[in-house]
C-alpha positions in Angstrom: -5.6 -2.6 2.1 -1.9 -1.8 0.9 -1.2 0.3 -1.9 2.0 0.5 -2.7 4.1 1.2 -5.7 5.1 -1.4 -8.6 8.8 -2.9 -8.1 9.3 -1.6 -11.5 7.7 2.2 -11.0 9.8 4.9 -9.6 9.1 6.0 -6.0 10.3 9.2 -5.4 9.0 9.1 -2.0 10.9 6.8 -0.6 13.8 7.9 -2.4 13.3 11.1 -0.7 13.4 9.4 3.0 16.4 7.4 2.1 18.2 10.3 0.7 17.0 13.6 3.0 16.3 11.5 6.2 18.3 8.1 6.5 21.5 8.8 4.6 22.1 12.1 6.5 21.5 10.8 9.9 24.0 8.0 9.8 21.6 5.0 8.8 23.2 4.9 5.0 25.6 1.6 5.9 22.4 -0.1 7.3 19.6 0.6 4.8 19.4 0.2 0.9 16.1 1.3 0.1 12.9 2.7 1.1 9.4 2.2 -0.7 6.2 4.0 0.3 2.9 2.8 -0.3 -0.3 3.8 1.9 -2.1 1.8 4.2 -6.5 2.3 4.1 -8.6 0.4 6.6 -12.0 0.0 4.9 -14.7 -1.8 7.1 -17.4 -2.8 5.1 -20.9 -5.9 5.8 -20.4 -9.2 3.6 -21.4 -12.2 4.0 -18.0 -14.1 4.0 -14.6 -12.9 3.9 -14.1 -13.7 0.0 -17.4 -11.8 -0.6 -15.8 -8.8 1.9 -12.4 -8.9 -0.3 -14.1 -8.8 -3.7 -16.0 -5.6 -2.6 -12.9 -3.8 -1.4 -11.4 -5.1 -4.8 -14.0 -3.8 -7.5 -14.5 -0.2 -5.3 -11.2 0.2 -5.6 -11.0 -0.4 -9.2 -14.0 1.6 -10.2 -13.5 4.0 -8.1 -10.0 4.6 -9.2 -8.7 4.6 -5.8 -5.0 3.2 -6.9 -3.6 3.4 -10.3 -3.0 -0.2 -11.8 -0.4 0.9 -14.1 2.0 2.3 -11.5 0.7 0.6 -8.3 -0.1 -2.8 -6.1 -3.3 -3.6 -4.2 -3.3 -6.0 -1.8 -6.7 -6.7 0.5 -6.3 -8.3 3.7 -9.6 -9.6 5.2 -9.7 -9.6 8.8 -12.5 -9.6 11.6 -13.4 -6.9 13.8 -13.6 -8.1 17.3 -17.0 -6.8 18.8 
């Protein structure tokens, strides 16, 4: 899963690789912006890929893994090759 910030939040992260990292190493004319999100790889047992992707979904939610207000989740269903 991605979480990653809303295109309308603030992400002083990735403002702070744009501005420390790329714009003093000589990258400024090249790159316009930087967003940060993080990446979690959750396996979990389902009996179909929807069913997988709704779990992921609701734990996330409940759980209060990502903030709604401020961030994106996006689930990507994949199998693991055995």
């Amino acid at each position: 899963m991605v979480i990653s910030n809303k295109k309308s939040a603030r992400d002083p992260e990735g403002e702070t690789i744009l501005r420390d990292l790329v714009n003093k190493s000589g990258f400024e004319r090249s790159v316009k912006s930087i967003r940060a999100g993080k990446y979690l790889k959750v396996e979990v047992e389902a009996a179909d890929e929807e069913k997988a992707k709704k779990l992921v979904e609701k734990m996330c939610n409940e759980l209060r893994i990502f903030n709604p207000a401020a961030h994106s989740l996006t689930v990507e269903v994949g199998r693991i090759s055995e």
